[in-house]
C-alpha positions as CSV (number, residue, x, y, z in Angstrom):
1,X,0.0,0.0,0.0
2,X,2.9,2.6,1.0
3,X,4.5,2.1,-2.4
4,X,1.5,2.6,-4.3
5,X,1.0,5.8,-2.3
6,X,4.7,6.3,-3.1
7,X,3.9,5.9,-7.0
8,X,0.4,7.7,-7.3
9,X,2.6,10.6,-5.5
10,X,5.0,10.6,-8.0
11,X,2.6,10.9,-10.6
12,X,1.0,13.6,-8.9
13,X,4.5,15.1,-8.7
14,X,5.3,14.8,-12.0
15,X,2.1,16.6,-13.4
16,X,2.1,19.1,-11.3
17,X,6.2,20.3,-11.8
18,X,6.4,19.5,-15.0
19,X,5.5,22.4,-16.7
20,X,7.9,24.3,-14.5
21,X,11.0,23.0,-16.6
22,X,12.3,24.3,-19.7
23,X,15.2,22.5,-19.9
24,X,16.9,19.5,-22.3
25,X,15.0,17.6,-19.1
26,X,12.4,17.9,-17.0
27,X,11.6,17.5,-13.4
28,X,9.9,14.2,-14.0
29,X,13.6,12.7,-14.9
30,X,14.9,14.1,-12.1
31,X,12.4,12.6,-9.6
32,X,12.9,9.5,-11.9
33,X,16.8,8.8,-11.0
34,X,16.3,10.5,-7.6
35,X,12.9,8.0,-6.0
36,X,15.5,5.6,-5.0
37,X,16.7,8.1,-2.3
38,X,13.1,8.3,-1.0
39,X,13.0,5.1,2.0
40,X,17.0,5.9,2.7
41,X,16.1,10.0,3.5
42,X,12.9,8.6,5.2
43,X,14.7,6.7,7.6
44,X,13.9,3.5,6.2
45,X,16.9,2.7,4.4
46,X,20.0,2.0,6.8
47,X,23.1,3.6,7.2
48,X,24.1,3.5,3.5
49,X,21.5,5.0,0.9
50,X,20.9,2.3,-2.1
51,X,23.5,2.0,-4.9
52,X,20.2,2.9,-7.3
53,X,20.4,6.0,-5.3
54,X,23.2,7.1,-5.5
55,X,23.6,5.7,-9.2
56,X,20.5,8.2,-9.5
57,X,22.4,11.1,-8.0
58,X,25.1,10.7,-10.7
59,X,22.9,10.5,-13.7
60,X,20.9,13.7,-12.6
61,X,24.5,15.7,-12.0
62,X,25.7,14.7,-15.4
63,X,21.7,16.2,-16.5
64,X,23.1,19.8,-15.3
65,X,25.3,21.0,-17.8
66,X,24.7,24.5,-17.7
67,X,23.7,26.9,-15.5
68,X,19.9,26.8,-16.0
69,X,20.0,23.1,-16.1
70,X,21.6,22.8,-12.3
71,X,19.0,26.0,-11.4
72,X,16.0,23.2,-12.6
73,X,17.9,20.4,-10.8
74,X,18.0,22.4,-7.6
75,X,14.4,23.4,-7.7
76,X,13.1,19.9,-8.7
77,X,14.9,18.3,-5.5
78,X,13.5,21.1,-3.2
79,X,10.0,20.7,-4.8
80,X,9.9,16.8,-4.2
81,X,11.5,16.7,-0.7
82,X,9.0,18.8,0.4
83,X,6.1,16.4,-1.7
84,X,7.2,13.8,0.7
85,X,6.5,13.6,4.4
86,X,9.3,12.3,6.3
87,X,12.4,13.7,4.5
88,X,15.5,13.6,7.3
89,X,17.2,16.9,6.1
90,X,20.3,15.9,7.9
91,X,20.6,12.8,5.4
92,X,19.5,14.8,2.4
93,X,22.7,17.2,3.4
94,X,25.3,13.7,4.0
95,X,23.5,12.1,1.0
96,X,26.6,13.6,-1.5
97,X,29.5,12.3,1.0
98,X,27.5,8.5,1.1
99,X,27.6,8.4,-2.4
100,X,31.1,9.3,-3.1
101,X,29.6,13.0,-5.1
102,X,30.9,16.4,-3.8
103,X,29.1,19.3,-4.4
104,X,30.0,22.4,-3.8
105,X,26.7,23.9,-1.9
106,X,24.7,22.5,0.4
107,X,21.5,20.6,-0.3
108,X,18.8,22.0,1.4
109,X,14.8,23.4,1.3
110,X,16.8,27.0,2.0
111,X,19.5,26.7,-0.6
112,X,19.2,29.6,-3.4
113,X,19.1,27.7,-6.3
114,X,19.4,30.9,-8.3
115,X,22.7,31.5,-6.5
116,X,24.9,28.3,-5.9
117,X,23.9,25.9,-8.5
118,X,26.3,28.3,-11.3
119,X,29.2,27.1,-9.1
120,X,28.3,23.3,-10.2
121,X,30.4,23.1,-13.4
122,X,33.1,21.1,-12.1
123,X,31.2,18.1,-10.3
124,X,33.9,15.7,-9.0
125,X,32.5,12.3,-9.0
126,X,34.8,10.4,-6.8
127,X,34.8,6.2,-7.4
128,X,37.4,3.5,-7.2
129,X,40.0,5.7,-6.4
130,X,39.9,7.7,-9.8
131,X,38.4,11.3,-9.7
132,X,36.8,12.7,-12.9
133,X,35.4,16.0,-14.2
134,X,32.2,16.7,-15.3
């Protein structure tokens, strides 16, 4: 029952924010690669969030290429977090150390995404030692 509650608010979501972007994406792909955060920042998921997660959070950071692009990003994330009850801001904010991504503002329902997101062009994506540039 939860995950179909989980689903039909997703759909909700999506109709709802969707006109909102005007980018190469939209917000619906964003929620898309992001939903496997959902039961980790809800407390349900452990002390690690799931590698579909965090796999997630790499696709959407290679998504924002420019500047607009990480400005829709930013306001997509803030939009769903607060679409779901239960978020733990705390691991939303660790959620880019767990998954091995640094970012260089923090993520958060008060971040400015007209302001930080421009400093996102050089995304380091640390993994297996090896650090590259996006």
């Amino acid at each position: 029952m939860a995950s179909l509650k989980l689903v039909c608010g997703l759909v909700l979501f999506m109709l709802v924010v969707e006109p909102m972007a005007t980018t190469a994406f939209s917000c619906g792909d964003v929620v898309s690669q992001t939903v496997g955060c959902i039961g980790y920042l809800q407390n349900r998921g452990g002390n690690r969030p799931p590698s579909g997660c965090c796999n997630g959070i790499r696709n959407v950071i290679r998504l924002a290429r420019t500047t607009r692009d990480r400005q829709t990003v930013c306001r997509c994330l803030q939009t769903a977090a607060r679409a779901f009850s239960g978020i733990n801001y705390r691991l939303v904010g660790g959620l880019p150390a767990k998954c091995g991504v640094r970012i260089p503002f923090k993520i958060s329902p008060s971040t400015n995404c007209n302001r930080y997101p421009v400093h996102l062009i050089t995304v380091s994506i640390v993994r297996d030692r090896t650090r590259m540039k996006y």
